[in-house]
N, C-alpha and C positions, 0 to 999 in steps of 0.2 A: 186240085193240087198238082204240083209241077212235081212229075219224079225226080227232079232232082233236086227239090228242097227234101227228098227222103233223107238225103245223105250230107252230114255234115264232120264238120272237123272241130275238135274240142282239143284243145292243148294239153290238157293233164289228162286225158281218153287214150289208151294204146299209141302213148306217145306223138299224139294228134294229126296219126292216120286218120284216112277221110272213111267217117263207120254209118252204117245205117245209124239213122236215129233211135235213140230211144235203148240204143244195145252198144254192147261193145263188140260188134261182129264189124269185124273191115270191108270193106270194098273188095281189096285182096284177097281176103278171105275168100268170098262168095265166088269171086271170080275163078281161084284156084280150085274152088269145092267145082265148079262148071267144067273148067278146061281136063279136071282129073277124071271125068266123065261122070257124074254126079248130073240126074234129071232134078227138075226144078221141084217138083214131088218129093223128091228124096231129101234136098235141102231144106223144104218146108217142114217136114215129116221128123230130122234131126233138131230143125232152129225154131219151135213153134210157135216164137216171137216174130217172127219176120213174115211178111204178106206178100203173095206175088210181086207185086208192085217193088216191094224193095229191094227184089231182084233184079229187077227190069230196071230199076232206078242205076243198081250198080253196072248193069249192061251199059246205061247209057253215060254214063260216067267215065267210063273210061276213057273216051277222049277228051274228057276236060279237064282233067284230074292230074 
């Protein structure tokens, strides 16, 4: 699987921000939980619907996004 099919966009989803799949965690989200200093452990450990990977998806998303 391509990380970046992790992450899609649904119209009636958190106003059809681009979210992990399968949750209504944003992109933004993840990425603000990272930049506020938040380990990726920590993010998993809070969200324990979300898998490394869909972290990493959101990492790489950002410049397509």
């Amino acid at each position: 699987m391509n990380l970046l099919d992790r992450i899609v966009v649904v119209p009636d989803v958190r106003f059809g921000k681009p979210c992990v799949r399968g949750t209504r965690i944003t992109v933004g989200d993840v990425l603000g939980y990272l930049a506020g200093g938040m380990s990726e452990d920590e993010i998993l450990q809070d969200f324990p619907q979300l898998e490394r990977d869909d972290i990493r998806a959101c990492l790489a998303s950002r410049s397509r996004l």
